[in-house]
C-alpha positions in Angstrom: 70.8 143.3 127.0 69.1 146.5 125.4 69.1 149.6 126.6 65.8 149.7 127.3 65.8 146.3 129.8 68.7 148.0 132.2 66.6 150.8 133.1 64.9 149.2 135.8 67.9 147.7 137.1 69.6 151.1 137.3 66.7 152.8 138.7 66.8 150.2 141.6 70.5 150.6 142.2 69.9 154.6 142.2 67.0 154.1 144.8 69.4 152.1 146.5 72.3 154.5 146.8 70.7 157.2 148.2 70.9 155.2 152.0 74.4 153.8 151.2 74.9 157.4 151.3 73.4 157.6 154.7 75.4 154.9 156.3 78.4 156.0 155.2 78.4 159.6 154.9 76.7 159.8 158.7 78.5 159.4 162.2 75.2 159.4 163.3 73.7 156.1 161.5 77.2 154.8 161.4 76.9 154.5 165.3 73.3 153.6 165.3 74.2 150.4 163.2 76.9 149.8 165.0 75.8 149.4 168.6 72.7 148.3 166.9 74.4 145.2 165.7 76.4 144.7 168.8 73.4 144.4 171.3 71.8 142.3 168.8 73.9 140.0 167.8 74.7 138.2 171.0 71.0 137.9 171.7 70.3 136.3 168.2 73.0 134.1 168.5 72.1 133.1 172.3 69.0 132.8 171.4 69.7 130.4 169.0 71.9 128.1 170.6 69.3 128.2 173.8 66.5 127.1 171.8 69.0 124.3 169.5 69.9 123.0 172.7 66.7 122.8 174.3 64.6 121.2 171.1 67.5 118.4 171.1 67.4 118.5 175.0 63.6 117.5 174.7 63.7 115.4 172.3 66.2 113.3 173.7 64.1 113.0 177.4 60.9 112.9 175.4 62.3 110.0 173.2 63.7 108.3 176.4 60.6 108.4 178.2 58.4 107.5 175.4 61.2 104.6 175.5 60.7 103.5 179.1 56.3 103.7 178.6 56.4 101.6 175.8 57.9 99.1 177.8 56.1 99.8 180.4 52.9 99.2 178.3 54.2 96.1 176.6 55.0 94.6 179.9 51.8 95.6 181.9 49.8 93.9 178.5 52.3 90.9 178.8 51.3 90.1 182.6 47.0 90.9 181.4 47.6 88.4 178.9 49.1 85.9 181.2 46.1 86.4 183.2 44.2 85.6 180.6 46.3 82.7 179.9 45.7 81.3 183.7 42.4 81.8 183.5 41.9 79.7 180.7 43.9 77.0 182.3 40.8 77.4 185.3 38.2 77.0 182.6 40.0 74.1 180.7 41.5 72.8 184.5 38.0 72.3 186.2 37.0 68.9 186.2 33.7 70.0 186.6 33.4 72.2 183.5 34.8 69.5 181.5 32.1 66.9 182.3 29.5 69.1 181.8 31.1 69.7 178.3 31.3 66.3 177.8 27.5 65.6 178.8 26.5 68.1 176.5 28.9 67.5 173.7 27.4 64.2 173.3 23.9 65.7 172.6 21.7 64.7 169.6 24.1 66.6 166.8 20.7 67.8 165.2 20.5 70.8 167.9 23.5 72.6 167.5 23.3 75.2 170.0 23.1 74.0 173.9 22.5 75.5 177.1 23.5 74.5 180.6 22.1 76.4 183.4 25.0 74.7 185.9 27.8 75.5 183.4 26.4 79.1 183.4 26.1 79.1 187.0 29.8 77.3 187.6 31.3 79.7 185.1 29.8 83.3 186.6 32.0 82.5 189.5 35.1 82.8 187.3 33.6 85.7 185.5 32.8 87.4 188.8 36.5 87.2 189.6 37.8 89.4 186.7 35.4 91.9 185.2 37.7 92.2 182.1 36.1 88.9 180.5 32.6 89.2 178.5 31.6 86.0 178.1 33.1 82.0 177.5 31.8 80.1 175.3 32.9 76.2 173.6 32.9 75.1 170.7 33.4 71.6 168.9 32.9 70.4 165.4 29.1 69.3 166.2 27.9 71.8 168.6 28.2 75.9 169.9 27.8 75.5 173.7 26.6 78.7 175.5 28.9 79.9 178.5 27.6 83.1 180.1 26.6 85.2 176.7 24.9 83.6 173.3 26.8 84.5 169.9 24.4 86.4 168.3 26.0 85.4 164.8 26.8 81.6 164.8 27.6 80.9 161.3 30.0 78.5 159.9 32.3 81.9 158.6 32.5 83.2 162.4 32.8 79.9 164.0 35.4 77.9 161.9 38.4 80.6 162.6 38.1 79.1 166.3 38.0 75.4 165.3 41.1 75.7 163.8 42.2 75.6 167.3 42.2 71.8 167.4 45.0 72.0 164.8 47.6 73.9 167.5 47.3 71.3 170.4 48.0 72.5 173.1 48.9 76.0 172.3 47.4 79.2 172.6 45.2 81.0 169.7 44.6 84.7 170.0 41.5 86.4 167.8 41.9 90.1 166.7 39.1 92.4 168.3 35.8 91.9 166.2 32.5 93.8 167.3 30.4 90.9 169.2 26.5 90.6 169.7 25.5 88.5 172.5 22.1 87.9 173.4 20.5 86.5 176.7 16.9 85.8 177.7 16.8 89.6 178.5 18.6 91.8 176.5 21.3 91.8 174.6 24.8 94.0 174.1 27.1 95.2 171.4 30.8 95.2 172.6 34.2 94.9 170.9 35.8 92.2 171.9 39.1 90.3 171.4 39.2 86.2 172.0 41.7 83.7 173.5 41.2 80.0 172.2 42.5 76.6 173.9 41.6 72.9 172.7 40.1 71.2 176.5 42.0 67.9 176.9 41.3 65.1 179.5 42.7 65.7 183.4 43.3 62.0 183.4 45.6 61.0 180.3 45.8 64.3 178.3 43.7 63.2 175.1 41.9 65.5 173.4 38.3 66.2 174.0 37.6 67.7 170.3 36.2 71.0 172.5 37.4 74.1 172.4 37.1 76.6 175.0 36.9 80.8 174.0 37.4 83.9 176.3 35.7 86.5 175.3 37.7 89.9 176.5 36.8 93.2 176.4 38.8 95.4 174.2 38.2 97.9 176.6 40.7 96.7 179.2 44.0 97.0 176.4 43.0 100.5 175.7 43.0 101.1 179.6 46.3 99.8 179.9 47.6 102.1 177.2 45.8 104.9 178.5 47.1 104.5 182.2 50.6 104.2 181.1 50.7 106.5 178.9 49.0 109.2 180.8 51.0 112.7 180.7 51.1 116.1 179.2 52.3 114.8 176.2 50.0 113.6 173.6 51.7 109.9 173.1 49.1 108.2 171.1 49.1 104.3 172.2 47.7 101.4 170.3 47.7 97.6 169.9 48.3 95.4 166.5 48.5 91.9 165.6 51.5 90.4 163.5 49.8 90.7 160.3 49.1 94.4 160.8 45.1 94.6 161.8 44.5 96.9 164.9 43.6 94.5 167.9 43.5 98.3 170.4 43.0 102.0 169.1 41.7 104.9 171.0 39.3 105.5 168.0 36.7 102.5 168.0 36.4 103.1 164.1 39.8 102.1 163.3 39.3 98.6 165.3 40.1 95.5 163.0 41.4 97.9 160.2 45.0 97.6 158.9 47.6 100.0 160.5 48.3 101.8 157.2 45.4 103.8 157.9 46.7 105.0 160.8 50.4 105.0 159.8 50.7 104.6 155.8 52.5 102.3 153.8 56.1 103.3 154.9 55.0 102.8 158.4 53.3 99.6 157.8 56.3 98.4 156.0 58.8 99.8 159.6 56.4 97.6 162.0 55.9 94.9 160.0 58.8 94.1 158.2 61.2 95.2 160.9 63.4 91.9 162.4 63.6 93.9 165.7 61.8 93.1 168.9 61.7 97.3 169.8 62.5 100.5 167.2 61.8 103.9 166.9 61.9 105.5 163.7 60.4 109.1 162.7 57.7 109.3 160.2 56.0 111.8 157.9 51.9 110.9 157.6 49.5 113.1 156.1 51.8 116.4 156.5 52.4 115.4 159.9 55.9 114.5 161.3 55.8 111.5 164.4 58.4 110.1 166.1 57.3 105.6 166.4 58.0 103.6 169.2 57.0 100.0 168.8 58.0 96.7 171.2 56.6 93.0 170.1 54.8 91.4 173.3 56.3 88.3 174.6 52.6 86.6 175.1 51.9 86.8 171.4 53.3 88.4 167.7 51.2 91.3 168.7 53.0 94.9 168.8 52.7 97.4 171.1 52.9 100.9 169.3 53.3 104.5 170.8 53.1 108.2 168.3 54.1 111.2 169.2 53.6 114.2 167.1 56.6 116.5 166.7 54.0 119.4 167.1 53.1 117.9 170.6 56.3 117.2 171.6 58.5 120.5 170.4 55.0 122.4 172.2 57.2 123.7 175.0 60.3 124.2 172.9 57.9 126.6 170.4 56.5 128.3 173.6 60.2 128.9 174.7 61.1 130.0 171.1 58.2 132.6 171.2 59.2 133.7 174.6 62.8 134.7 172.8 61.1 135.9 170.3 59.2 138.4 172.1 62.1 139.2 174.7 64.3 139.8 171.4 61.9 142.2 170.5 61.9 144.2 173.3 65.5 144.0 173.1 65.5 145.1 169.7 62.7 147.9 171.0 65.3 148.9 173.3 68.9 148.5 171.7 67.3 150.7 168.8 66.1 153.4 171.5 69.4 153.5 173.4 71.7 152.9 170.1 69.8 156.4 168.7 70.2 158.2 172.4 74.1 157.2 172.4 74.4 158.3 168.8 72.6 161.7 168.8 74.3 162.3 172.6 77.4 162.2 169.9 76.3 163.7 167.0 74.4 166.1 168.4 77.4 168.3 170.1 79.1 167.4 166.1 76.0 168.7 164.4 75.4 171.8 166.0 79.3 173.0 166.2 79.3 172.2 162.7 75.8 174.8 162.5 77.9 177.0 164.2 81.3 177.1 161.9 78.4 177.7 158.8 77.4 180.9 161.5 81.5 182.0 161.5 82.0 181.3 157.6 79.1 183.8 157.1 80.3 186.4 158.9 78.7 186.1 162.2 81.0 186.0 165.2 78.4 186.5 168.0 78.1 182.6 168.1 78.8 180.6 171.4 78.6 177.5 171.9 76.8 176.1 175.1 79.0 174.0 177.3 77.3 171.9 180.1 79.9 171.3 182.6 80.0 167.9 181.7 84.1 167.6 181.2 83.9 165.2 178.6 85.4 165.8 175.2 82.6 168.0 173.5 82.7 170.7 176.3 86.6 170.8 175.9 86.1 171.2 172.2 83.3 173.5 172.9 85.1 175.7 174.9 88.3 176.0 172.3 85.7 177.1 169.7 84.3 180.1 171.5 88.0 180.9 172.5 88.6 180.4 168.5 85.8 182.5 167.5 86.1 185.3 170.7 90.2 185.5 169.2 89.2 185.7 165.5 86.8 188.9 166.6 89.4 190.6 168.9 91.9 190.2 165.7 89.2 191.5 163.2 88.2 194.5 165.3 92.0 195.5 165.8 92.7 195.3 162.1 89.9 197.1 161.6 90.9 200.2 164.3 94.2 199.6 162.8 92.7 200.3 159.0 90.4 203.0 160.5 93.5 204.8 162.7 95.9 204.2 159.2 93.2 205.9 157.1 92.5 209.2 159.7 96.0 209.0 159.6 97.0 209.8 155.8 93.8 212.0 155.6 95.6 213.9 158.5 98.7 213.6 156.9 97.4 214.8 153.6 95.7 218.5 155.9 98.7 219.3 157.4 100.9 218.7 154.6 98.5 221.7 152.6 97.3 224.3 154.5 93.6 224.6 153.6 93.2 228.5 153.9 96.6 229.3 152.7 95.9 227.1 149.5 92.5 228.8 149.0 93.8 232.6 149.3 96.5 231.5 146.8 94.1 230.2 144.8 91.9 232.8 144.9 94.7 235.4 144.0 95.9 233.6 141.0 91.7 233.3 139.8 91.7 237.2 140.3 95.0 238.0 138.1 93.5 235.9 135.6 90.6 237.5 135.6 92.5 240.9 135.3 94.8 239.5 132.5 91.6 238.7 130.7 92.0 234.7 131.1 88.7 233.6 131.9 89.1 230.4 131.3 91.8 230.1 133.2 90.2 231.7 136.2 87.0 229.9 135.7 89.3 226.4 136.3 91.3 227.9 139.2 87.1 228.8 140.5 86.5 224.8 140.0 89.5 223.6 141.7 89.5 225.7 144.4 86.0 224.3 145.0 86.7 220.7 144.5 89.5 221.4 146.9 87.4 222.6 149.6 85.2 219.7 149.3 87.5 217.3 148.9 90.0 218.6 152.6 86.6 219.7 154.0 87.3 219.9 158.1 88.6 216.6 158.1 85.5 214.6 158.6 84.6 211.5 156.5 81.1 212.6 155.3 79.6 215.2 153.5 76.1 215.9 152.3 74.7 214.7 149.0 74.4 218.2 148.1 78.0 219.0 148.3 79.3 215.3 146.7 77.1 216.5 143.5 79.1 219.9 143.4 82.1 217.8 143.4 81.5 216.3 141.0 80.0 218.8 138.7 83.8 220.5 139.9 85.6 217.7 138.5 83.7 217.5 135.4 84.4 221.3 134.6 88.0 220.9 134.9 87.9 217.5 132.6 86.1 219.5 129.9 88.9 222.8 130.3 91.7 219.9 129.5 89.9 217.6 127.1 87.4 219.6 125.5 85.6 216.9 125.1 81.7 216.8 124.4 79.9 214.3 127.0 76.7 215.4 128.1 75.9 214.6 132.0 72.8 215.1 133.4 72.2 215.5 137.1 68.8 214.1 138.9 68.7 214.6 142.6 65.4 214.4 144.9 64.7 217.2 147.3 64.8 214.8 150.2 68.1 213.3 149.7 69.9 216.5 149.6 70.7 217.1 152.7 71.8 213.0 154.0 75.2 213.0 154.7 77.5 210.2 152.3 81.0 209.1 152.3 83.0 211.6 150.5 84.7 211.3 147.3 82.8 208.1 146.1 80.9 209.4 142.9 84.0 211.4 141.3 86.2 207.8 140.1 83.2 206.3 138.6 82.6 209.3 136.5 86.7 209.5 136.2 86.4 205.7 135.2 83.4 206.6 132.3 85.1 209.2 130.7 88.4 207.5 130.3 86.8 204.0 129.2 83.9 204.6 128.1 83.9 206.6 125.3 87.1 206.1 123.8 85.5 205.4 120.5 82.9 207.8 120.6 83.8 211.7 119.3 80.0 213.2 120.3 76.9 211.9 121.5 78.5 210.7 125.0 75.7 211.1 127.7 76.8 210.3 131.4 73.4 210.3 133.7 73.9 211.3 137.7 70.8 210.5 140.2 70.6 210.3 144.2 67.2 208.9 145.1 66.2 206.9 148.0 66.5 203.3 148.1 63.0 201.3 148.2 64.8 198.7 150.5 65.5 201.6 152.8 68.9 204.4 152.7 69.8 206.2 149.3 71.0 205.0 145.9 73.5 206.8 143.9 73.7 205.7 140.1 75.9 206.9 137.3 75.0 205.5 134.1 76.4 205.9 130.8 75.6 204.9 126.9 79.5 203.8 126.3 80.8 200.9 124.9 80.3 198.9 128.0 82.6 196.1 129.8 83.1 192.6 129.1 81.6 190.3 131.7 84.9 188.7 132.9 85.2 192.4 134.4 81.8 193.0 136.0 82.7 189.5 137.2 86.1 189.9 138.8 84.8 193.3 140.0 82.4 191.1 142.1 85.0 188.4 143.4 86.9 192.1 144.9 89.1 192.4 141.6 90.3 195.6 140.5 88.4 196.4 137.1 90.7 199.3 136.0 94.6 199.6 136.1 94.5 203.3 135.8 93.3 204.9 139.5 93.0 208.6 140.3 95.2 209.3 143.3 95.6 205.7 143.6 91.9 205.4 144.4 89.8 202.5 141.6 86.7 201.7 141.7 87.1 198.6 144.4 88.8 201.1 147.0 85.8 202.8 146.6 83.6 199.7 147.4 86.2 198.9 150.1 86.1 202.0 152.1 82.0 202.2 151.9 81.8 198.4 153.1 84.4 199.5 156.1 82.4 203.1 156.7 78.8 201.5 156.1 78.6 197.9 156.9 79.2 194.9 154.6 75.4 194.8 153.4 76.3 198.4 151.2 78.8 199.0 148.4 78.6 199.1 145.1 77.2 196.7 142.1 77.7 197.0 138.2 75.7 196.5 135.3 77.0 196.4 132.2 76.5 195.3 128.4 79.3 195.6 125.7 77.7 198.1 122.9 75.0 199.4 125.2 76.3 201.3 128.3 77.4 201.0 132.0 75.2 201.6 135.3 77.0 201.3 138.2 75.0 201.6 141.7 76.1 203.2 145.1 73.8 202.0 147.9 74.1 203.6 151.2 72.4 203.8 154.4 70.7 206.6 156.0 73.3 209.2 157.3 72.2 212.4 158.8 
């Protein structure tokens, strides 16, 4: 595979990964799925087996009683058909009828069709009896003799089928259906008709007459039978065929007298027909449609009683039951989704927003509670050891911080009583006097700066002193430096009018100038310029800077100054550049301090913000 073809296939996986994430990086959608899949499996799986058991249920019963009709149907055709049968044996029986026959039988052969108005009178009486017949008629090999109707098609291709009769005996001939015309003096009828046949014989010694005698019977009457017994909310589709196949009954008057392959195809033909068995059912797939066959041969004849069902009709109530699940699983899916995400966030919820609150702690802010609702259950318990946590942590961080705060009053204390202020500063200002006397003005002029650095420096004791005064500090400090060093480094002082008299930490700008000189300008013999401005800050307070054109630091300094590293071995007094940031932070707030800029070759600027402080 090329490069090129696995791109799609890893942009699918990545796509994919992003909600493998999700369900196993959340306790949320972990306990979504979870009780998710729990509500929904049982319901799946019972609603499975409910509707397995019910289709097979149904079809069972349905097959059963489909079963028991079919018999039903055969047997109630069986005992038509003998009626048929005995009523035949009153036409062929009547000693009457048969002398009329005779009479007429031996009429001039040249007139082939007869009429008897007393064999139509004698046989309306049997008609009258049973409504199911539509005419009788008799036939012999030199005449058509009318019975109640007229054939209105009496050729030699309709009659002969019926005088093959004489060739059975005594036996019964049945005629599939056939659509019959028959014509009186009045009108005459179309009706589909199916035929029973007998050869008449002689009452007296049982010879043969050489007539034989047709019942005419309405098709009607099998399709009743069917329809009665079949009768139901099931569509069971009932019909009658002959041995060879031909449809003798069929709801559908078009499919009369066709071959049951139209109905049921070839594989369903070749079931009925070739089948040894008296009854079978078999399922069968027709044009698209599955069926379930029930067939029983009648004991009158070699015809076949046949019942179809439709799968469709008969699973109709399982697929109504099925949807009924369906929709009921969807409501319970509606609702295991609604409670699963009600139980989960009622868990992850209380998780979520202590974990909010531990983010609040880690960023410094220990005003956080969090809200207990007198539930008792875990999450309060856990709730209520956090704010106890988080109250402890702030009692411990205010005492330290007293502690640091009482420590540092402490040595500043220590530091005034161990030098008396006013005796130092009238022996100072003796020994700047004899100097001055001896002629040593330089040495006066530096017992003059120290005295006033001194002065600031001790002050009364108090932690602040006015912008003003930090300035003359350090200008103090950098007289003295240039009395022991002569060196030549230009500084520059900038201070705004409106600054001068805000109050500021004291001591802060004198080891930043302390740290320039000494590293700054190692290299450099002239040309060193160090730049001193108090402004106010735009973002609100005032802004000290002291900026130099030095050699600069190395990043891995700034750097480490910023993670609270110490940027300088060498302190004054034990006092660097991060003590400095460190006691502004604990003076001022966290939000001020110092910040460094700084380029190797160019120079350093190093920042003081501070807030207003009057």
């Amino acid at each position: 595979m090329t490069p090129t073809a696995g791109k799609p296939n890893k942009s699918k996986w990545n796509r994919f990964m992003p909600w493998m994430n999700i369900w196993t990086s959340s306790i949320r959608y972990k306990w979504m799925l979870l009780l998710f899949l729990f509500s929904l499996t049982p319901l799946l799986a019972m609603g499975f087996m409910s509707f397995s058991i019910s289709k097979s249920t149904i079809n069972k019963k349905v097959t059963e009683y489909s079963e028991q009709l079919l018999r039903q149907t055969a047997e109630n055709m069986d005992t038509r058909l003998g009626i048929y049968k005995d009523m035949m044996m009153q036409v062929v029986g009547n000693n009457e009828i048969l002398s009329m026959l005779r009479v007429l039988d031996r009429t001039d052969a040249a007139q082939y069709d007869l009429d008897s108005l007393s064999l139509t009178t004698k046989l309306s009486t049997i008609i009258a009896i049973n409504q199911d017949l539509q005419s009788i008629s008799f036939l012999s090999s030199n005449h058509y003799i009318k019975g109640i109707y007229r054939w209105n098609d009496r050729s030699n291709e309709k009659v002969s089928p019926f005088l093959r009769t004489l060739e059975d005996g005594s036996n019964f001939r049945w005629f599939p259906t056939r659509l019959g015309t028959y014509v009186d003096s009045l009108n005459s009828q179309n009706v589909h008709v199916f035929s029973l046949a007998k050869q008449i014989y002689k009452t007296s010694d049982d010879s043969p007459v050489g007539i034989v005698a047709v019942l005419d019977i309405r098709e009607d009457v099998l399709k009743e039978i069917g329809d009665k017994t079949t009768k139901s909310n099931m569509d069971i589709q009932s019909f009658v065929i002959d041995g060879s196949g031909q449809i003798i009954s069929y709801p559908d008057n078009q499919f009369l007298g066709k071959s049951v392959k139209q109905v049921l195809g070839e594989s369903g033909y070749n079931q009925i027909i070739g089948a040894p068995s008296e009854e079978l059912a078999f399922p069968l797939k027709h044009d698209g449609q599955r069926l379930i066959v029930n067939y029983k041969k009648l004991h009158t004849n070699d015809w076949i009683v046949v019942n179809v069902i439709s799968e469709s009709s008969l699973y109709k109530d399982t697929n109504r039951l099925l949807q009924i699940i369906m929709i009921i699983a969807l409501i319970c899916i509606l609702f295991s989704i609604i409670t699963a995400m009600f139980l989960a966030n009622s868990i992850s919820n209380p998780i979520l927003k202590m974990i909010r609150l531990m983010r609040q702690v880690m960023s410094g802010d220990l005003s956080v509670k969090f809200m207990v609702k007198r539930r008792k259950d875990e999450f309060d318990i856990l709730g209520e050891n956090f704010n106890y946590m988080v109250t402890r942590i702030d009692e411990l961080l205010q005492a330290v911080y007293e502690e640091q705060n009482h420590k540092r009053v402490a040595e500043l204390k220590a530091l005034q009583a161990q030098i008396n202020p006013h005796f130092l500063y009238n022996t100072l200002d003796i020994i700047k006097w004899t100097a001055l006397l001896q002629k040593a003005n330089n040495a006066a002029e530096m017992v003059s700066l120290l005295s006033r650095l001194l002065r600031i420096s001790l002050g009364k004791g108090e932690e602040t002193v006015t912008v003003e005064e930090e300035i003359e500090h350090v200008q103090c400090y950098l007289g003295i430096q240039k009395f022991r060093f002569n060196f030549h480094i230009e500084t520059f002082v900038h201070l705004d009018a409106d600054v001068r008299t805000l109050r500021t930490p004291k001591l802060i700008l004198q080891p930043i100038v302390e740290n320039a000189i000494l590293h700054a300008f190692t290299e450099r013999e002239s040309g060193g310029e160090i730049h001193i401005r108090c402004m106010k800050h735009p973002e609100g307070g005032i802004r000290f800077e002291v900026a130099d054109n030095g050699c600069g630091m190395e990043q891995a300094l700034v750097k480490g100054f910023r993670a609270h590293q110490e940027t300088s071995g060498e302190k004054l007094g034990g006092i660097g550049l991060s003590n400095v940031d460190e006691r502004i932070k604990l003076i001022c707030g966290k939000m001020y301090g110092l910040d460094i800029q700084s380029e190797l070759g160019t120079g350093t600027r190093i920042g003081i913000r501070l807030p207003f402080m009057e």
